[in-house]
KEZA-593151 format. One record per residue: residue in one letter; residue number from 1; x, y, z of N, C-alpha, C in turn. Coordinates in Angstrom, 1 decimal, padded with zeros to 4 digits. Layout:
BEGIN
+------+-----+--------+--------+--------+--------+--------+--------+--------+--------+--------+
! rest !  nr !    n.x !    n.y !    n.z !   ca.x !   ca.y !   ca.z !    c.x !    c.y !    c.z !
+------+-----+--------+--------+--------+--------+--------+--------+--------+--------+--------+
!    A ! NUM !      X !      Y !      Z !      X !      Y !      Z !      X !      Y !      Z !
...
+------+-----+--------+--------+--------+--------+--------+--------+--------+--------+--------+
//
This chain:
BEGIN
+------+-----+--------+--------+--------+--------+--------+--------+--------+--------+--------+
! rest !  nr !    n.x !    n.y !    n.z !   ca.x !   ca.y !   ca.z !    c.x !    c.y !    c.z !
+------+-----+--------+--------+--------+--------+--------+--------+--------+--------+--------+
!    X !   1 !  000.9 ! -001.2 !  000.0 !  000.0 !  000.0 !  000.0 !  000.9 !  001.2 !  000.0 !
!    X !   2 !  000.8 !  002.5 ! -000.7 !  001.4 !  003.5 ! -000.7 !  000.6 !  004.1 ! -000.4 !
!    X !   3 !  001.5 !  005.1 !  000.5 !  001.4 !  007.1 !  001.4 !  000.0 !  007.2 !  000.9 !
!    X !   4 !  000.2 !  007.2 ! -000.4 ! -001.7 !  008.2 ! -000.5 ! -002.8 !  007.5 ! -000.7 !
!    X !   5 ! -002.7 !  005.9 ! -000.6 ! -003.8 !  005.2 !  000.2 ! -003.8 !  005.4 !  001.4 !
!    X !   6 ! -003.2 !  005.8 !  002.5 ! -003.1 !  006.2 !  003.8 ! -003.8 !  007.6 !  003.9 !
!    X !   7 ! -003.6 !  008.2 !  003.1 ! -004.1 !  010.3 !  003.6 ! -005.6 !  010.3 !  003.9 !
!    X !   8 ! -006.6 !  009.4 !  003.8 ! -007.2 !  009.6 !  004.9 ! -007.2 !  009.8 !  006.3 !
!    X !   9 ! -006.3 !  008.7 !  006.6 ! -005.9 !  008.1 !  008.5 ! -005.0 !  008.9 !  008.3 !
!    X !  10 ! -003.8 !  009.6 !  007.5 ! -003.0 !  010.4 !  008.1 ! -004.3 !  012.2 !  008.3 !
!    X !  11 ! -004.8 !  012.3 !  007.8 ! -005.8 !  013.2 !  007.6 ! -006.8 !  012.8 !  009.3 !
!    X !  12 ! -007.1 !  012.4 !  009.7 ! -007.6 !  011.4 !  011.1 ! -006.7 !  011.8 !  012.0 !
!    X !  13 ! -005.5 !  011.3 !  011.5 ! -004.4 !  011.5 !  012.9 ! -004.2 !  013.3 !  013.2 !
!    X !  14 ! -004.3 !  013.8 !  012.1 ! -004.0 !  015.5 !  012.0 ! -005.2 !  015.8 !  012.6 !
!    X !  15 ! -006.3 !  016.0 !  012.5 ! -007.3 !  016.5 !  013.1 ! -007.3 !  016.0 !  014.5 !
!    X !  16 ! -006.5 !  014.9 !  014.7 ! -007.4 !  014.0 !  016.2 ! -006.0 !  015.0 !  017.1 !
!    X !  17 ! -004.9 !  015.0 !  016.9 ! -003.7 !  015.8 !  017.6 ! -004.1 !  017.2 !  017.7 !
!    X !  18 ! -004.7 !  017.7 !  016.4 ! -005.1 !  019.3 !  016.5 ! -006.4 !  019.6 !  017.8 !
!    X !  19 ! -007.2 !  018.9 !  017.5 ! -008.1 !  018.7 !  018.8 ! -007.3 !  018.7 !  019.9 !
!    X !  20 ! -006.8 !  017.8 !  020.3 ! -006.6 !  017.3 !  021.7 ! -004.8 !  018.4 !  021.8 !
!    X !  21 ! -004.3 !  018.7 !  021.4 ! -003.4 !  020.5 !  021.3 ! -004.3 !  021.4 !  021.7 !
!    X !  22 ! -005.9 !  021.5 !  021.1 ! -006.5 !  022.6 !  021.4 ! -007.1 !  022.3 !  022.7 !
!    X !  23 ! -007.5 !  021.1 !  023.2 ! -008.0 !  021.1 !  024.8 ! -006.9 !  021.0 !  025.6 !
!    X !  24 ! -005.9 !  020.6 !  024.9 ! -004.9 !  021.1 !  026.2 ! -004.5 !  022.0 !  026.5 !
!    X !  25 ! -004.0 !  022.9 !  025.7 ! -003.3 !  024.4 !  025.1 ! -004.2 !  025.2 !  025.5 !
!    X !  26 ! -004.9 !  025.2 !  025.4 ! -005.9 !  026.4 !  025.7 ! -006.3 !  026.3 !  026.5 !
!    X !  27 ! -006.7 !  027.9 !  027.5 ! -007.3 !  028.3 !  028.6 ! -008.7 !  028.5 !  028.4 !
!    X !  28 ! -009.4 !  029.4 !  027.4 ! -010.4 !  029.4 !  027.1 ! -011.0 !  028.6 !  027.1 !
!    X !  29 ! -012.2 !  028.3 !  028.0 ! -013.2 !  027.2 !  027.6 ! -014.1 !  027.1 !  026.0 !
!    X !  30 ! -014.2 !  028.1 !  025.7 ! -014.8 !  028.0 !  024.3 ! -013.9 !  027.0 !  023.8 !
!    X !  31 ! -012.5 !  027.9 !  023.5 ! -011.6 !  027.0 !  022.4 ! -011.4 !  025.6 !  022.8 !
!    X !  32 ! -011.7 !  025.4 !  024.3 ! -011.5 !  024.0 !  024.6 ! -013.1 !  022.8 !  023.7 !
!    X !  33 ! -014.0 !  023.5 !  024.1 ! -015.1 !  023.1 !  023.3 ! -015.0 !  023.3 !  021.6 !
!    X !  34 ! -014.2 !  023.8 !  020.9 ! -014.2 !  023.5 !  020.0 ! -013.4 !  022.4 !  019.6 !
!    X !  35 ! -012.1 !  022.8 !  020.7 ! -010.7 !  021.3 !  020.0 ! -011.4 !  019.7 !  020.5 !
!    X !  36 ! -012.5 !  020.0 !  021.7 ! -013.7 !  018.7 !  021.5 ! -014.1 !  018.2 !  020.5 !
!    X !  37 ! -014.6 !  019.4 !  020.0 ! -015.3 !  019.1 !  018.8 ! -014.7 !  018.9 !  017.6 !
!    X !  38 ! -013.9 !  019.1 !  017.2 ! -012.6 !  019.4 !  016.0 ! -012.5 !  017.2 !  016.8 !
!    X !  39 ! -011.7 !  017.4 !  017.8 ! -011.7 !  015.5 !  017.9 ! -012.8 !  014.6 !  017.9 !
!    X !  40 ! -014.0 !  015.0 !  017.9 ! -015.5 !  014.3 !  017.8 ! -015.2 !  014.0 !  016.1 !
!    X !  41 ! -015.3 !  014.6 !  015.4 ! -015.4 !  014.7 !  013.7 ! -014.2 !  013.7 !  013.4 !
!    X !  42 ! -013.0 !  013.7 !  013.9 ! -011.9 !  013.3 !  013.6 ! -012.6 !  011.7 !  014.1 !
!    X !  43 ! -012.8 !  011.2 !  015.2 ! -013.3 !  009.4 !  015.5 ! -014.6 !  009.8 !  014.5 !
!    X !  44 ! -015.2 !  010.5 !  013.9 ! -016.5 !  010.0 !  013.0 ! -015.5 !  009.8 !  011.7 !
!    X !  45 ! -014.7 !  010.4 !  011.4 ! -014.2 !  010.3 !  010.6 ! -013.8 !  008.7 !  010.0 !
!    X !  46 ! -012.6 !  008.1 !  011.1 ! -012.1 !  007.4 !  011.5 ! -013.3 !  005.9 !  011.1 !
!    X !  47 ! -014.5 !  006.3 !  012.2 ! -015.1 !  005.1 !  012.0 ! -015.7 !  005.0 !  010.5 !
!    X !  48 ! -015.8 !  005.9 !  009.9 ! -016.6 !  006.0 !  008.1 ! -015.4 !  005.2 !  008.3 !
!    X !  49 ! -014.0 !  005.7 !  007.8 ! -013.4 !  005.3 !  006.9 ! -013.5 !  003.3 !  007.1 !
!    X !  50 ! -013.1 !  002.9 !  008.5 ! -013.2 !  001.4 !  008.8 ! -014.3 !  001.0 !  007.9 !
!    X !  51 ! -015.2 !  001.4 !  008.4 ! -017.1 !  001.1 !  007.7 ! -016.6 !  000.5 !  005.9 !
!    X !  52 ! -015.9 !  001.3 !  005.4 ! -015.8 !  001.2 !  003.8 ! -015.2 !  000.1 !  003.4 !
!    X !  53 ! -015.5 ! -000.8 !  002.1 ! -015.4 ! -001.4 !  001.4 ! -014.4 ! -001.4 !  000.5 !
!    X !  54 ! -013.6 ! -001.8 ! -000.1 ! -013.3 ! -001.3 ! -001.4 ! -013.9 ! -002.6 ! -002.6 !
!    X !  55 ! -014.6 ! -001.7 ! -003.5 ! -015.6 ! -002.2 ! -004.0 ! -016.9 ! -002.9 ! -003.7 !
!    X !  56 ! -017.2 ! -002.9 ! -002.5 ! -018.5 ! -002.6 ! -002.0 ! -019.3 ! -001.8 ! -002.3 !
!    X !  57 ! -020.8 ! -002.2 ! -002.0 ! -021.5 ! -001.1 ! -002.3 ! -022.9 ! -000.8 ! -001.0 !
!    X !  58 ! -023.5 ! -000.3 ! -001.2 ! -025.3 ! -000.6 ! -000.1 ! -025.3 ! -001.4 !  000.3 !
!    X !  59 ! -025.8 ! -002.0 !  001.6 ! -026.3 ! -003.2 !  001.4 ! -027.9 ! -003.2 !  001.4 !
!    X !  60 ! -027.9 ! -003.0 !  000.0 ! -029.2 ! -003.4 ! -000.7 ! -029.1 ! -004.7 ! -002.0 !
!    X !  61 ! -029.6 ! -005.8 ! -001.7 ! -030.2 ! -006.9 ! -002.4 ! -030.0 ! -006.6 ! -003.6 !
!    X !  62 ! -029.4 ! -006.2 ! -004.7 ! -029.3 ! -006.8 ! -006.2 ! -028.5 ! -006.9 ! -006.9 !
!    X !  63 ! -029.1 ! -007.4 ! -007.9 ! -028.6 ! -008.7 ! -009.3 ! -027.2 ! -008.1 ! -009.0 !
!    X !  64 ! -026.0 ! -009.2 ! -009.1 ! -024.5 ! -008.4 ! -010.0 ! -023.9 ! -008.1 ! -008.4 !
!    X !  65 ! -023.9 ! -008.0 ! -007.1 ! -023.1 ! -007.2 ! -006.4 ! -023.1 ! -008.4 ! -005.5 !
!    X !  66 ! -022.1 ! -008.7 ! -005.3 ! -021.1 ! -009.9 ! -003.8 ! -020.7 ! -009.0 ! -002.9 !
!    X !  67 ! -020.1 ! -008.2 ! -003.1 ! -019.4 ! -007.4 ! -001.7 ! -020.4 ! -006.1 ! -000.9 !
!    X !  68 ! -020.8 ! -006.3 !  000.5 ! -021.5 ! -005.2 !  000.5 ! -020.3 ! -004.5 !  001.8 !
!    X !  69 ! -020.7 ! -003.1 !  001.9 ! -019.9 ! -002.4 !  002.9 ! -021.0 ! -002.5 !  004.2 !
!    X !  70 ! -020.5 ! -002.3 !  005.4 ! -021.1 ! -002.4 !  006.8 ! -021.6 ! -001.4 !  007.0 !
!    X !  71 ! -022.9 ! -001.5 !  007.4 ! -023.7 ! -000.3 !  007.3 ! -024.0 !  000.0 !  008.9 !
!    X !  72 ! -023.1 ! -000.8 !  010.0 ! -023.0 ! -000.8 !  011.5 ! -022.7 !  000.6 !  011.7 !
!    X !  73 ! -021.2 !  000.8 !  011.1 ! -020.3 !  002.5 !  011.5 ! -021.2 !  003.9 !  011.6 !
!    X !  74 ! -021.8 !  003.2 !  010.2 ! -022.5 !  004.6 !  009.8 ! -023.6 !  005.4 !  010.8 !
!    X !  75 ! -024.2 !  003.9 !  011.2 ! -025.7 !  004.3 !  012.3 ! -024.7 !  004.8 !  013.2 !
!    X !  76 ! -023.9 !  004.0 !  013.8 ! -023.0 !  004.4 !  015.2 ! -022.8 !  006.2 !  015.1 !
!    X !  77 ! -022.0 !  006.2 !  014.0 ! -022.1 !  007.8 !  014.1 ! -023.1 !  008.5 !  013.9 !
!    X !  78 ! -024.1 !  008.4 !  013.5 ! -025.5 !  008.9 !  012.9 ! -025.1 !  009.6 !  014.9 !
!    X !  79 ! -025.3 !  007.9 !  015.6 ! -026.3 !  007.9 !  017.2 ! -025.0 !  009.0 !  017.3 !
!    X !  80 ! -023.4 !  008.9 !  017.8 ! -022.6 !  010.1 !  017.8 ! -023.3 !  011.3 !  017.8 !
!    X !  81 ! -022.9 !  011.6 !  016.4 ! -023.1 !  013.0 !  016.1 ! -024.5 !  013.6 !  017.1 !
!    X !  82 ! -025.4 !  013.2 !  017.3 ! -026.6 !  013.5 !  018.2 ! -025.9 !  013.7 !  019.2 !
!    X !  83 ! -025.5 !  012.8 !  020.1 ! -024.4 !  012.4 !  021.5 ! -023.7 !  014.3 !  021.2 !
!    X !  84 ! -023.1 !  014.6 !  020.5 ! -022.1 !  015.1 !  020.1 ! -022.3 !  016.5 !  020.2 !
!    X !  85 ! -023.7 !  016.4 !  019.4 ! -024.3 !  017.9 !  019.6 ! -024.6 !  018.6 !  020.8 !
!    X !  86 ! -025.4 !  017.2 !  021.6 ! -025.9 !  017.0 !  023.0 ! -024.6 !  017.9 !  023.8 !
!    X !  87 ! -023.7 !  017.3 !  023.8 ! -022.9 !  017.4 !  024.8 ! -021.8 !  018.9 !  024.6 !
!    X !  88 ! -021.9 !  019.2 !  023.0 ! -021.7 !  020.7 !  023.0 ! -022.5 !  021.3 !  023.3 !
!    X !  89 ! -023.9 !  021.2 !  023.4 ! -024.9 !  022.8 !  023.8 ! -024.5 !  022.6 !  025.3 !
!    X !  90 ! -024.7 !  021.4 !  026.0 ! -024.2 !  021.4 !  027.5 ! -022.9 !  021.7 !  028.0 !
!    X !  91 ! -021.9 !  021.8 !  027.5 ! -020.9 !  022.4 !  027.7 ! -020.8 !  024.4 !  027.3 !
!    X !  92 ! -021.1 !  024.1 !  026.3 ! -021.7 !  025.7 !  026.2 ! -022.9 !  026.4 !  027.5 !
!    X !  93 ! -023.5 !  025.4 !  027.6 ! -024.6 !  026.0 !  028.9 ! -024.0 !  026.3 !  030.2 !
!    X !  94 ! -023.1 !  025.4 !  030.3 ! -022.1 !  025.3 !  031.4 ! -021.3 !  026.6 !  031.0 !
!    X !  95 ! -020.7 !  026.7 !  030.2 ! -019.7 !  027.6 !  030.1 ! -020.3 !  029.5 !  030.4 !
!    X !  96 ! -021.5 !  029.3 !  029.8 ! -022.8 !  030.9 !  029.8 ! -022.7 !  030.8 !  032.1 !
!    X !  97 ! -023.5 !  029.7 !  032.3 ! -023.5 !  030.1 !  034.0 ! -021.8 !  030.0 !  034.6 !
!    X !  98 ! -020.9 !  030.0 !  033.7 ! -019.7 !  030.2 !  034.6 ! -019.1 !  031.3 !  034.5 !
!    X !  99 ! -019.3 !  031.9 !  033.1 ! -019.1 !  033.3 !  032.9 ! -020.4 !  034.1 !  033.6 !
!    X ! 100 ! -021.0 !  033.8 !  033.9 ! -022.1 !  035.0 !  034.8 ! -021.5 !  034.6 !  036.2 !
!    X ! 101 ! -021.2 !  033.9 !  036.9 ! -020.9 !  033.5 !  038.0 ! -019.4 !  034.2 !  038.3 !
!    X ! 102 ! -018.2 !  033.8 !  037.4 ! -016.8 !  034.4 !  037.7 ! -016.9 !  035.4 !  036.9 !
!    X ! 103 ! -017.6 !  035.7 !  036.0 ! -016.8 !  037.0 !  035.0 ! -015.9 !  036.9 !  034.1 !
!    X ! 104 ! -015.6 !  035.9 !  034.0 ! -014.6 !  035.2 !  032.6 ! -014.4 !  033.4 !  032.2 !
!    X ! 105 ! -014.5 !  033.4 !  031.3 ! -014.0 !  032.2 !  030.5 ! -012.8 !  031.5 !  030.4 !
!    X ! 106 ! -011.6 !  031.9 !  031.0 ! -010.4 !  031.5 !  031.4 ! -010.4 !  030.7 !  032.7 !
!    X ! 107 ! -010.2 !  029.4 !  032.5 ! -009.7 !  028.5 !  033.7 ! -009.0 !  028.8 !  034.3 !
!    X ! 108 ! -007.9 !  029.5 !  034.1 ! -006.8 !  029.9 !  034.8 ! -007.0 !  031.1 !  035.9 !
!    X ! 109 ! -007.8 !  032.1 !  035.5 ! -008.6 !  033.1 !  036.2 ! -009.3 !  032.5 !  037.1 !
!    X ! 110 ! -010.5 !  031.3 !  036.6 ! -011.5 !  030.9 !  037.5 ! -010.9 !  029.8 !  038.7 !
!    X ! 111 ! -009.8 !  029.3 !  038.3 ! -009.1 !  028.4 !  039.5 ! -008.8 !  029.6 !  040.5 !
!    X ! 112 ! -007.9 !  030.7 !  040.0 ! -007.4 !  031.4 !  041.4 ! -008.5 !  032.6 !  042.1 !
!    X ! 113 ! -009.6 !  032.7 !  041.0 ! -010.7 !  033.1 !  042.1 ! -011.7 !  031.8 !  042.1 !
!    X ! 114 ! -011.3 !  031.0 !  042.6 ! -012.4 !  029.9 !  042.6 ! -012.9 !  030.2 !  044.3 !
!    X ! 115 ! -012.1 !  030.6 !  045.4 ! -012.6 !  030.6 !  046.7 ! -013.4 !  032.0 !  046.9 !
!    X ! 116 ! -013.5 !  032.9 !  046.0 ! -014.5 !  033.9 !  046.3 ! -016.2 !  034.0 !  045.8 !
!    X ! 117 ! -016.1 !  032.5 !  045.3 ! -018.0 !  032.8 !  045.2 ! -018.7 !  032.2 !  046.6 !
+------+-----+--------+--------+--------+--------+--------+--------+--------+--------+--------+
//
């Protein structure tokens, strides 16, 4: 197999590192919720790619086709992405009563006034 049958998964691995740089690296809770989210897309990614066939097709019933692709992955991330969205608006909800509460969006801020609410 050659490099550019791989640039998918190398394309997987770049987004999954850029994510998880951005929840680390960062103070802002926003930017932390996005490099979440930037790594959510990256395992949807991931599982499409497994899911695929090569030369596969639907798995729908007709004439002429032997190989079908798994049509498991795709629901899985369907149920994800829901999971996914879920869990950004709740992190964002969280993040709206933390900023009314401390006054800022920076972790670093809200650790060393954490004893004055």
């Amino acid at each position: 197999m050659n490099i550019l049958g791989l640039l998918p998964y190398w394309i997987v691995v770049f987004l999954m590192m850029t994510g998880f740089y951005v929840v680390i690296a960062q103070s802002n809770l926003i930017k932390k919720i996005v490099g979440l989210g930037i790594f959510q897309v990256s395992v949807f990614v991931l599982y499409i790619l497994l899911g695929e066939t090569t030369g596969g097709t639907a798995p729908i019933m007709a004439e002429g086709f032997v190989k079908y692709n798994n049509p498991v992955p795709h629901v899985l991330i369907l149920t994800a992405i829901v999971v996914g969205v879920a869990t950004t608006a709740l992190g964002l909800a969280l993040i709206v009563r933390i900023q009314k509460s401390f006054g800022t969006v920076e972790d670093d801020e809200i650790a060393r006034n954490e004893g004055s609410w």
